[in-house]
C-alpha positions in Angstrom: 0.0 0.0 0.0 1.3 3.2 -1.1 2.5 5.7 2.1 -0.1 8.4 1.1 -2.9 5.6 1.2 -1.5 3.9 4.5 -3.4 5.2 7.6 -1.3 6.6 10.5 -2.9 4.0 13.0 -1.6 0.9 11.6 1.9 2.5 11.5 4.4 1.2 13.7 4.8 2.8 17.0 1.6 4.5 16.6 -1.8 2.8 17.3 -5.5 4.0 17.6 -5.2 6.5 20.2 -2.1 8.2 19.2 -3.4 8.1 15.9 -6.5 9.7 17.2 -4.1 12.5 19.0 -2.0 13.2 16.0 -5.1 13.4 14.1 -6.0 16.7 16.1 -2.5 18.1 17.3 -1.3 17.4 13.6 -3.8 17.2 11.1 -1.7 13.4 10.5 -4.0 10.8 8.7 -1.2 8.9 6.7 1.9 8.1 6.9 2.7 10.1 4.4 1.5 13.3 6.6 3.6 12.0 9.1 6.4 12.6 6.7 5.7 15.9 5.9 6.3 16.5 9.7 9.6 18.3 8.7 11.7 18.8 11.9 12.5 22.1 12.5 16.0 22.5 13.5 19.0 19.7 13.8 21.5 19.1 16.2 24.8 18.3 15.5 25.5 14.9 17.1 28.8 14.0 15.7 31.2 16.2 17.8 32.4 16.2 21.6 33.0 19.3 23.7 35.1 20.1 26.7 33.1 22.0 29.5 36.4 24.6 28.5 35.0 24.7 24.4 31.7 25.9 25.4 30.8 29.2 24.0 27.8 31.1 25.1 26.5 31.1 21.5 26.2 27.0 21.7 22.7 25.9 21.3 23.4 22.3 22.5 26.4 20.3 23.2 27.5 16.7 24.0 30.2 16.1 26.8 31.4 12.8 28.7 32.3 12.8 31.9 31.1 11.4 35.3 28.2 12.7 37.9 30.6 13.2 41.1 28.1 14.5 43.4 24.2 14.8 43.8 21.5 15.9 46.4 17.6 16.1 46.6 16.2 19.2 47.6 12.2 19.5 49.0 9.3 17.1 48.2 6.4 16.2 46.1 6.1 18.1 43.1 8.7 20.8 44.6 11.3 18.4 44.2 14.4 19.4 43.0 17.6 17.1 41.7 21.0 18.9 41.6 24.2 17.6 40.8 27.8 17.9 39.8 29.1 16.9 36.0 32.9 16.4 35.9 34.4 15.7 32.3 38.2 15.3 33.7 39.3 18.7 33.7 36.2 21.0 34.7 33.1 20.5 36.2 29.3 22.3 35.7 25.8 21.4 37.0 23.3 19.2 36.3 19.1 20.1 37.7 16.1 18.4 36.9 12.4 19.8 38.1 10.5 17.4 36.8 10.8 13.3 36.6 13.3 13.5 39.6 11.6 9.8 40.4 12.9 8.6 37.3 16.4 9.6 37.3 18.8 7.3 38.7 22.8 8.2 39.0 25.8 6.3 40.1 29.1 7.1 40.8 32.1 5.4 38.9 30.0 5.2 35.9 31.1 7.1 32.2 27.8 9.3 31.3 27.2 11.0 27.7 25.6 14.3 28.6 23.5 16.0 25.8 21.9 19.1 27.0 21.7 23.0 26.5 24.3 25.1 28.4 23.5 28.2 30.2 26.0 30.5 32.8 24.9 31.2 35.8 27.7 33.1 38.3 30.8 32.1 36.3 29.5 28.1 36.2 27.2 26.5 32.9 24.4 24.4 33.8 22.3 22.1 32.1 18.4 21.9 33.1 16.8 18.5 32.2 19.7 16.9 30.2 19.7 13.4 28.4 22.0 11.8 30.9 22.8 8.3 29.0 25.6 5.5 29.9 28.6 5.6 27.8 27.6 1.7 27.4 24.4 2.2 26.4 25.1 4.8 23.7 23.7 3.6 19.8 25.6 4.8 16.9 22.9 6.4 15.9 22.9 8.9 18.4 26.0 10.6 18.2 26.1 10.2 14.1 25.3 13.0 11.8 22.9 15.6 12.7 19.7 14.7 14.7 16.7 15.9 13.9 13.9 17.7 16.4 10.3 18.4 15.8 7.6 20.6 16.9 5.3 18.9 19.3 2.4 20.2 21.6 1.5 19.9 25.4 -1.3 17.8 24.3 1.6 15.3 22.7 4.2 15.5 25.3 1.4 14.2 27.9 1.2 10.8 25.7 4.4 10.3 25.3 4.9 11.6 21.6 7.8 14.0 22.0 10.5 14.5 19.5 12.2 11.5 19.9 9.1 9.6 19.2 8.3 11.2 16.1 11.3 10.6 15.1 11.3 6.5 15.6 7.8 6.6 14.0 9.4 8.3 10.7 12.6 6.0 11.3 9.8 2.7 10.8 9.1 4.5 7.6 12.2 5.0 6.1 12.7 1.2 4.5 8.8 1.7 2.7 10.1 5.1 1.7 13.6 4.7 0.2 11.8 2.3 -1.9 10.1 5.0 -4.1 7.5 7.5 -3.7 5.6 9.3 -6.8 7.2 12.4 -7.7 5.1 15.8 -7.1 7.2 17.4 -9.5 8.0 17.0 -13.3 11.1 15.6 -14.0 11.8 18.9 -16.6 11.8 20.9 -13.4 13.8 18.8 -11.1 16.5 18.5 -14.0 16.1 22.4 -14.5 16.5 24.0 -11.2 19.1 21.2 -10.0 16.4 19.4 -7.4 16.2 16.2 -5.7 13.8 13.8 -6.1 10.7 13.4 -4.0 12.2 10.3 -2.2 15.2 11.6 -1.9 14.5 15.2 0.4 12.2 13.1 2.4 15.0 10.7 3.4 17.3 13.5 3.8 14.8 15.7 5.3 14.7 13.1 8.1 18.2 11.7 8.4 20.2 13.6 6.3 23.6 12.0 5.8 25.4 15.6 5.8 24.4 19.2 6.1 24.6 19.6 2.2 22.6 16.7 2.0 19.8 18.6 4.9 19.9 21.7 2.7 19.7 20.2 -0.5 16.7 18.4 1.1 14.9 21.0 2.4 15.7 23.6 -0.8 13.3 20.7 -2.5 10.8 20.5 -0.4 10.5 24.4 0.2 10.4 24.6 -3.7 7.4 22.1 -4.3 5.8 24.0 -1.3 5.8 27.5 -3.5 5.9 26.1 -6.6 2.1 24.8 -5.7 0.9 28.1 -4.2 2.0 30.3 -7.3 1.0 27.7 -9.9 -2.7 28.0 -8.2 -2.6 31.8 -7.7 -1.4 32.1 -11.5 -3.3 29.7 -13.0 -6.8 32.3 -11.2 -5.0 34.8 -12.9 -4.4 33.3 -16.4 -8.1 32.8 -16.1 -9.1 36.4 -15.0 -7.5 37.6 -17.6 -9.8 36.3 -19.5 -12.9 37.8 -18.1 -14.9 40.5 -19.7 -14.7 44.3 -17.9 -16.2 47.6 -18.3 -14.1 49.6 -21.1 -13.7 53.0 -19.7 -11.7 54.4 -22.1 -12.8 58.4 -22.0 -11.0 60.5 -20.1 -14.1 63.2 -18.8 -15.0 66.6 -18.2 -15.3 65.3 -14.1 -12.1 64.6 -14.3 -10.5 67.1 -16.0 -12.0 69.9 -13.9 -10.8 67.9 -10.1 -7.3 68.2 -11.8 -7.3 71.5 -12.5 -8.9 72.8 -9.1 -6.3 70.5 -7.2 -4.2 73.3 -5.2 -0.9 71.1 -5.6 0.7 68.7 -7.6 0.6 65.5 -8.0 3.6 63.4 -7.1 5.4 61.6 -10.0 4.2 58.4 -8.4 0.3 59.5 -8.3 0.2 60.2 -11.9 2.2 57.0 -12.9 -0.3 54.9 -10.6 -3.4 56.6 -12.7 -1.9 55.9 -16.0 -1.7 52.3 -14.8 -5.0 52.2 -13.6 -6.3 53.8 -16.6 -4.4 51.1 -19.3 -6.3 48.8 -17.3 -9.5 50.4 -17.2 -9.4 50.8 -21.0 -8.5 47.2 -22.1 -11.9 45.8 -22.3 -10.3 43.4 -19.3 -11.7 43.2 -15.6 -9.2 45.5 -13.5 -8.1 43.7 -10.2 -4.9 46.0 -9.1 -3.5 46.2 -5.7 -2.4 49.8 -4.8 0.3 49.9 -2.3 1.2 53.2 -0.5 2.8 54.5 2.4 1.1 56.6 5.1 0.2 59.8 4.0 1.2 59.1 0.1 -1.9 60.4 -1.5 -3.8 56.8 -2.0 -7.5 58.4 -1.1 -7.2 61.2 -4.2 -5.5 58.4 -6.7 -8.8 56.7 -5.8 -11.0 59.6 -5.7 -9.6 60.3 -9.4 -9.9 56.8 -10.6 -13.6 57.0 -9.7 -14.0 59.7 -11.9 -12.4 58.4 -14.9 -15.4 55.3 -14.3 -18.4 58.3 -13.8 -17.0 59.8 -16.8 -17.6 56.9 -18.9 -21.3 56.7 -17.3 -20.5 54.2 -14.5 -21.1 54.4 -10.3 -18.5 53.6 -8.0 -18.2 52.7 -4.0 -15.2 52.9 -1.9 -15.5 50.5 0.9 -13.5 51.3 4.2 -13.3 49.1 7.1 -14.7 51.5 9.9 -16.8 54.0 10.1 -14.6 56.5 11.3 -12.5 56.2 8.5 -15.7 55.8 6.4 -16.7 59.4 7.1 -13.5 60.3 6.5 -13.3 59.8 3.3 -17.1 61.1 3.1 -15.8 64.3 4.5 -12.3 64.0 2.1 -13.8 63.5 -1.3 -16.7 66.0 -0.5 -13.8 68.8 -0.3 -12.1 67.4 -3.1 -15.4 67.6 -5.1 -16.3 71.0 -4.0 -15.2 72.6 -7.3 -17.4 70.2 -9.2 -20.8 71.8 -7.6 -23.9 69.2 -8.3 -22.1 67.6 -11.0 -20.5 64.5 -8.9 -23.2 62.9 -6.1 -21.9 61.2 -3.5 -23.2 59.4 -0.5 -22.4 57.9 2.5 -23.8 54.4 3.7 -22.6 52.9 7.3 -24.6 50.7 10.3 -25.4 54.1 11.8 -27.6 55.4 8.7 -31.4 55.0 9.7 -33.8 53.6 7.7 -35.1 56.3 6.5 -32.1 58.0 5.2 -31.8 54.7 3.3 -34.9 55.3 1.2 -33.0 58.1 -0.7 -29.4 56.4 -1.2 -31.0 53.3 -2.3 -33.4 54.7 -4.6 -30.1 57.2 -5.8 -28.3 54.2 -6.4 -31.0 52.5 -8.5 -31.6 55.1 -10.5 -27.8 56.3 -11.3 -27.9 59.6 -9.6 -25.8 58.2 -6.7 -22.0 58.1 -8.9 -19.9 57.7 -5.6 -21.1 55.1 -2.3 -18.6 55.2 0.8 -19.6 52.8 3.3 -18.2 49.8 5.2 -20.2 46.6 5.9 -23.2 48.1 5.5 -22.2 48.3 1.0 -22.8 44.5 1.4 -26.3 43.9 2.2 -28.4 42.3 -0.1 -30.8 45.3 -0.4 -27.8 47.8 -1.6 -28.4 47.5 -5.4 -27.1 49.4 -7.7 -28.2 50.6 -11.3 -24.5 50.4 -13.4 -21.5 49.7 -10.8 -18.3 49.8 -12.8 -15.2 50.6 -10.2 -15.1 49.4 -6.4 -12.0 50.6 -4.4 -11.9 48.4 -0.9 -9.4 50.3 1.3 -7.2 48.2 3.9 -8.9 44.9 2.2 -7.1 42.5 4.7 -9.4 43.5 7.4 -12.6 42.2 5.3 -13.5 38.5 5.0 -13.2 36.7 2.3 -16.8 36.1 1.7 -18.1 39.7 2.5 -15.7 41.0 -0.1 -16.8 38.4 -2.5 -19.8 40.1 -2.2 -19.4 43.2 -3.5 -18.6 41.2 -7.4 -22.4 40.1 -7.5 -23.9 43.0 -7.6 -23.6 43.1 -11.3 -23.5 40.5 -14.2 -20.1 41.7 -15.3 -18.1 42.1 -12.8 -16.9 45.7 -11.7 -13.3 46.8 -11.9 -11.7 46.4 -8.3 -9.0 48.1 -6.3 -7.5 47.0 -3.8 -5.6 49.8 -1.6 -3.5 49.4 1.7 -1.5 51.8 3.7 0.6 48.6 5.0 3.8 48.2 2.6 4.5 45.1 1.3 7.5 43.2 1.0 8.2 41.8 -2.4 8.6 38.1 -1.9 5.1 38.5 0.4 3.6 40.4 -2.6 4.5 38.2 -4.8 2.9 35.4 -2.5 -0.2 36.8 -1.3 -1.4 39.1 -3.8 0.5 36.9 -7.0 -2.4 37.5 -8.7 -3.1 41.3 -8.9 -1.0 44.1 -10.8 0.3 46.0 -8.4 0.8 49.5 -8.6 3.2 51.6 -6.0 2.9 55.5 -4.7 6.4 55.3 -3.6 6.6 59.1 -3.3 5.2 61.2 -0.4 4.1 64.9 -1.3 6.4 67.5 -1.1 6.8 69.4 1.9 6.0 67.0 4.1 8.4 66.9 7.5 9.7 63.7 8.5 8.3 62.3 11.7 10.7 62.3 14.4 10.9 59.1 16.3 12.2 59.1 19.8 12.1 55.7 22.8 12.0 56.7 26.0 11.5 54.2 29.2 8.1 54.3 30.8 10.1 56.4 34.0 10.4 59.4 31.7 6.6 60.7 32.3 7.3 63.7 33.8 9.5 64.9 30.9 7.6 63.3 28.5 4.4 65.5 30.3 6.3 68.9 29.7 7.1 68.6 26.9 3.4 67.9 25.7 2.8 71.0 27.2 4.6 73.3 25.4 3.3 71.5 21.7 -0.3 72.2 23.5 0.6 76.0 24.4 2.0 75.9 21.1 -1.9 75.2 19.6 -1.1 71.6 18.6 -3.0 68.5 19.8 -1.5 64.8 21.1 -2.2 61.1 20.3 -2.2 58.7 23.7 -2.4 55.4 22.1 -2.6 52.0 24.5 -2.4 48.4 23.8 -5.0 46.4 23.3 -5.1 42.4 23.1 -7.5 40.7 21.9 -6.8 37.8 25.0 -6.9 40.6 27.9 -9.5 43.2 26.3 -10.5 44.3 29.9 -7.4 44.8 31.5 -6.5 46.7 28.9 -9.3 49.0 29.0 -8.9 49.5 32.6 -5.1 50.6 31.4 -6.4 53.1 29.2 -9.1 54.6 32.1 -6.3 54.5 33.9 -4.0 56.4 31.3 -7.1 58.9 30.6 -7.2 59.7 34.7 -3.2 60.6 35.1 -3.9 62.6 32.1 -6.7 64.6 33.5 -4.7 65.0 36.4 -1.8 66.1 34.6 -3.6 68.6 32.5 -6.7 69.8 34.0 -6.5 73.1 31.8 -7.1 70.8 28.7 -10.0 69.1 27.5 -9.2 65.1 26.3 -11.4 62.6 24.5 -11.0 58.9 25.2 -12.1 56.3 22.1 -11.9 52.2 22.5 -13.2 49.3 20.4 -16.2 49.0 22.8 -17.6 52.1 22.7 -20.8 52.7 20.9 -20.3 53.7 17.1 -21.9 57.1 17.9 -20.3 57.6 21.4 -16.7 57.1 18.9 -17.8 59.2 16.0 -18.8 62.1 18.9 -15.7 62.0 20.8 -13.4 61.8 17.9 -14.9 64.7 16.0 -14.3 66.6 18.6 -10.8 66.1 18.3 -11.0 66.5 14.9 -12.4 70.2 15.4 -10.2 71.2 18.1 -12.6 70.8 20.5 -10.2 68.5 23.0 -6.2 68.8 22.8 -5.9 65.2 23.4 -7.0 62.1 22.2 -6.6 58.7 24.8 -7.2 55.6 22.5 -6.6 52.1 21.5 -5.5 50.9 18.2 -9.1 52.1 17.0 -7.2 55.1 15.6 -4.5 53.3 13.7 -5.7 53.3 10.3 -7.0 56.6 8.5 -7.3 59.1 10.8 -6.5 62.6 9.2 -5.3 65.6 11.9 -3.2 67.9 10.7 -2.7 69.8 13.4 -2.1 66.7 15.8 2.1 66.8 15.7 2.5 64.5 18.8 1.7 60.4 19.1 3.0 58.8 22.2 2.6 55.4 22.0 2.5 53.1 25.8 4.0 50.1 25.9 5.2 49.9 22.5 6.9 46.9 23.4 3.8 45.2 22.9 3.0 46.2 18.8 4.6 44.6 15.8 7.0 47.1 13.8 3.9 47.7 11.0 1.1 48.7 13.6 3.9 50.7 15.0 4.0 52.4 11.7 0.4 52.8 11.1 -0.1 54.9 14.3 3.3 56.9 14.0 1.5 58.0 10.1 -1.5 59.9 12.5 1.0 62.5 12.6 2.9 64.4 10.3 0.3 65.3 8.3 0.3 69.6 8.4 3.5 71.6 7.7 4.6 71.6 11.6 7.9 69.1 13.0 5.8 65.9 14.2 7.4 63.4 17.0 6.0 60.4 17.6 7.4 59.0 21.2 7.6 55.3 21.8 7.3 54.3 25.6 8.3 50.9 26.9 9.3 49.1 30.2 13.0 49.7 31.3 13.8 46.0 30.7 13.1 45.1 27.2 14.1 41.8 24.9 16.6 41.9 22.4 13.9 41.6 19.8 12.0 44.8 20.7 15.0 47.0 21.2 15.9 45.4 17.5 11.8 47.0 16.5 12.0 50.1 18.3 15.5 51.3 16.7 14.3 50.6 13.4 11.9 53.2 14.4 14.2 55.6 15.4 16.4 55.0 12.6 13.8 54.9 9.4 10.5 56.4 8.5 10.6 54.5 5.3 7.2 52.1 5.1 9.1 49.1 2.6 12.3 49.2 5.1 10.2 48.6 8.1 8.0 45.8 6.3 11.1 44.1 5.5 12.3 44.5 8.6 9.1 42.9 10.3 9.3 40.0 7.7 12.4 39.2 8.7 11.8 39.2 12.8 7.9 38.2 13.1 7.4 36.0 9.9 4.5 36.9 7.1 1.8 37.6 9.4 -1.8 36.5 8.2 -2.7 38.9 4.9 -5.7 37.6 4.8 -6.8 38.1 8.2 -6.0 40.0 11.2 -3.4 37.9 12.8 0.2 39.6 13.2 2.1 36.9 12.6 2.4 33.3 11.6 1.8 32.3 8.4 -1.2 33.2 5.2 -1.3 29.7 4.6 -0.5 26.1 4.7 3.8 26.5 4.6 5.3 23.7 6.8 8.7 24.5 5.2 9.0 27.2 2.7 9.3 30.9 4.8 8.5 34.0 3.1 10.9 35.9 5.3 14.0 34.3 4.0 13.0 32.2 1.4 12.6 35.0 -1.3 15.0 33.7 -4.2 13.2 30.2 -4.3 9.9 32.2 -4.1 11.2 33.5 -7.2 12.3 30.7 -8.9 9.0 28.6 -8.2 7.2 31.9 -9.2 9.6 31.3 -12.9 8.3 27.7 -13.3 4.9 28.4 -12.9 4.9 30.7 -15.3 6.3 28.7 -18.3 4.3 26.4 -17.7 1.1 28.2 -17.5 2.3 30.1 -20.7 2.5 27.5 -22.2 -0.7 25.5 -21.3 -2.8 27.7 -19.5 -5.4 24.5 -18.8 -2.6 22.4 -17.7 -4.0 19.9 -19.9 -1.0 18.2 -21.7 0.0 15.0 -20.5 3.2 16.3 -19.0 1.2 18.7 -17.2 -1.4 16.1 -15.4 0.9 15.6 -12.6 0.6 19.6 -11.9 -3.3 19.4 -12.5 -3.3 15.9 -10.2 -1.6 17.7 -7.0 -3.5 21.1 -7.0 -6.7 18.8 -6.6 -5.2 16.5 -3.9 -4.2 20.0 -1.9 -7.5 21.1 -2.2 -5.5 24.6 -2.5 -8.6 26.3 -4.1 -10.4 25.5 -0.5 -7.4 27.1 1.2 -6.8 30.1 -0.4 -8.8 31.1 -3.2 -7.5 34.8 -3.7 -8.0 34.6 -7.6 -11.8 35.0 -7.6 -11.6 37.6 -4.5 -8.8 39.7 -4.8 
């Protein structure tokens, strides 16, 4: 029976109710899933250490020596075991919390110690090392490099740790070196110099040498994106094909916002438009992603765009993902559109619009009067119909659903051009992943004039200065961002930290008036207390992460940000681009605990250092992973990658980007013989179920 058909319980070493546990922990039916358990790092088994060798940078070492000395310290679960390794010349020390019942030493006897080092006071100890008899050492376990997988509490509690995934693969290994089908043409593997199927998975496992491990897992890693850009350009091959909207005039409408602008617009702007445009004009559906910095002009690109599709007799919606932001670009685009007088209408549509203020936009919107919609949700309900819509612009799309977005395409027979917008750069091997299928188009430009934020970290302790110098930028007419943490696990204690935070600021500046805005507040409560920030009404705004995406104050020159330690580099981002908006120096001031990782003083000196959008994305790719474009999550990973990782793995996205497309090129259909084997795997990995961007942008 072939591996992928062989069911994990009848495996060796397994049985029904592990089977049964790494069903759930592992999503492991076969034993071929169980292969594709790739371990995730490997130990060097092969070399020896002196205590003396040890370097501080060693993950794990091996050492042989003898246990001189040992004592038991409390009782019960308390218990502690410590005691004294000597390997001849030096000595460290040995402790074990847990399973002290179950360790037995002796004196006189030659023990292999495999364990990870740590100093403490001048002396490296091991906590819960393998402690095995020089006599009862295998070959196997100090040849080669050893590999360790991931493995849950849920696991460990039935006795499937590492090493027992490992002896399950190891029964595998004489079934597998005896062939496995190939995932892969043999074209390919002869092209990009890759090993056979059989061959990573033996080497994946027990890889003979690290060449061999890398060559292994540069395979494996390929298939992996390979598979994902095959499916995400085989939707786009097919899009391409679909029938749009030709929009080819370019209007009066227009014509007469580009004149009344009171600026320019940036190189970048006008380049994005003539993209956009090309497209519109092609008698193709449009589905471009436009990426742009904070504060790059995205919102009049979009405002423009809309116009080229009421020009050419079309209406248009703009979805946002708030309401706040909704009614700001209400409020935006009714400025912009000023000049035009009655020849542009446009509406807003949110939860908060009553029913009968409904009566008029939907009617509008039937009969073509309505050309422009902003909403958010509220665009999606079935009774929101419209007469012609051409051209729909979602803004920040990954905070939409799949399905909700979806259902903005049906509400015409054709479907409407669509562009995608988001404030949150991109890396290029990410873009290239998650949005394969769109153009994309860049505002890599920000307007002239525009003072760079400056960034400063300051320790929690620093309030008081931190409170004067708000002062003077109040005194001085300007108004301050408070922004505080909140997590999604601990929503409440968090909103007691940002009472708290709104108190000490109304002690601290009782001659100013603040507004406080949180996720739980009612949508009206929000709207109230944030427009009178807008106004100038209050000189300081207290809020959560509410505020992080579109909020326009010019005249607000300060964020401080508390406990910055706890937001990923791009959300860090997002909130600094509230400020810096008007013509005055902004500073946005990031405040953590004294004692900080190594990892968040690596984030918050990027910050310092760089208010370049792209750098920073690359820069949290590189220390958080991918994050989840699709969702909301702020790191892990957009989809099923058990090997392959976007943040370092950019040249084979490349390459398996390359394949993909000469063979699509080629035979769009993938229906040449050669080609089965592609067709075959994309409907055993159910991809389409999995991440079906192509028919949802």
């Amino acid at each position: 029976m072939e591996l992928s058909q062989r069911n994990i319980t009848y495996c060796k070493n397994v049985g029904a109710k592990r089977a049964d546990i790494l069903r759930k922990e592992l999503k492991v039916d076969t034993a071929m899933d169980m292969l594709r358990q790739y371990p995730y790092k490997y130990i060097d088994r092969s070399r020896f250490y002196k205590i003396a060798e040890i370097d501080d940078e060693d993950t794990y070492v091996q050492i042989i020596g003898e246990v001189t000395e040992w004592h038991t310290i409390g009782i019960g679960r308390a218990q502690r075991l410590s005691a004294t390794f000597f390997d001849g010349t030096q000595q460290c020390e040995l402790v074990w919390f847990k399973g002290v019942q179950y360790v037995k030493l002796q004196r006189g006897v030659k023990y292999l110690l495999f364990g990870k080092p740590s100093r403490f006071q001048h002396v490296y100890n091991f906590v819960h090392p393998e402690l095995t008899p020089l006599d009862k050492v295998t070959p196997e376990m100090t040849q080669g490099l050893e590999p360790y997988y991931n493995t849950t509490e849920t696991m460990k509690r039935h006795g499937l740790n590492s090493k027992a995934i490992r002896a399950i693969i190891a029964d595998l290994l004489p079934d597998l070196k005896m062939g496995v089908p190939d995932t892969i043409g043999a074209d390919i593997l002869q092209q990009y110099r890759l090993m056979s199927l059989t061959e990573a998975l033996v080497n994946v496992h027990f890889p003979k040498d690290t060449l061999s491990m890398q060559n292994a897992r540069a395979r494996l890693k390929f298939e992996e994106l390979f598979y994902v850009q095959l499916q995400i350009l085989r939707q786009m091959k097919r899009r391409e094909q679909n029938p749009g909207f030709a929009m080819p005039t370019v209007g009066s409408r227009f014509h007469a916002l580009y004149k009344s602008l009171p600026f320019d617009l940036t190189g970048a702007q006008k380049r994005v438009i003539h993209e956009i445009h090309d497209d519109l004009k092609s008698g193709r559906q449009m589905n471009r992603l436009l990426q742009g910095d904070v504060g790059s002009g995205k919102t009049l690109v979009a405002l423009l765009c809309c116009l080229l599709a009421v020009d050419n007799g079309f209406q248009t919606c703009i979805m946002a993902p708030t309401e706040i932001l909704a009614n700001q670009h209400y409020e935006t685009l009714k400025a912009f559109l000023s000049p035009l007088g009655d020849s542009v209408h446009v509406a807003l549509l949110t939860g908060s619009t009553t029913a009968k203020q409904r009566v008029p936009i939907h009617n509008g919107l039937l009969n073509g009067s309505i050309h422009i919609l902003i909403g958010t949700h509220a665009l999606l309900e079935d009774d929101v119909q419209w007469k012609n819509l051409g051209f729909v612009v979602i803004d920040e799309q990954h905070r939409f659903g799949v399905a909700q977005r979806a259902k903005l395409w049906t509400k015409n027979q054709t479907p409407p051009h669509i562009l995608v917008m988001t404030a949150t750069p991109i890396p290029r091997t990410l873009a290239m992943t998650v949005y394969g299928d769109l153009q994309v188009s860049v505002i890599d430009e920000l307007p002239p004039g525009r003072k760079p934020v400056l960034t400063i970290h300051y320790s929690l302790k620093r309030r008081a200065q931190i409170n004067a110098f708000l002062k003077k930028q109040i005194e001085a007419g300007r108004q301050v961002y408070v922004v505080y943490p909140l997590i999604k696990e601990n929503e409440k204690l968090d909103l007691q930290d940002l009472q708290n935070g709104y108190n000490e600021l109304c002690e601290a500046f009782p001659d100013y008036r603040i507004s406080m805005v949180h996720g739980q507040m009612k949508a009206a409560d929000k709207d109230l207390q944030m427009q009178r920030f807008i106004s100038g009404e209050t000189q300081l705004l207290v809020a959560t992460t509410v505020i992080e995406v579109g909020v326009n104050v010019p005249n607000a020159t300060v964020m401080i940000i508390q406990n910055a330690e706890r937001f990923g580099l791009s959300q860090l981002h997002q909130l600094r681009g509230r400020v810096g908006r008007g013509a005055e120096q902004s500073y946005c001031v990031l405040l953590t605990e004294q004692e900080i990782s190594a990892d968040t003083r690596k984030r918050m000196d990027i910050m310092v250092a760089t208010n370049d959008g792209f750098r920073i994305a690359e820069a949290d790719l590189q220390l958080r992973g991918p994050g989840d474009m699709q969702g909301t999550l702020q790191s892990g990973t957009p989809f099923a990658l058990h090997i392959a990782n976007l943040a370092t793995d950019g040249q084979l996205v490349a390459l398996a980007r390359q394949a993909a497309l000469t063979i699509l090129d080629q035979d769009p259909l993938l229906d040449d013989e050669r080609n089965r084997i592609y067709k075959r795997q994309l409907d055993i990995l159910r991809i389409s179920q999995s991440y079906n961007w192509g028919e949802i942008s």
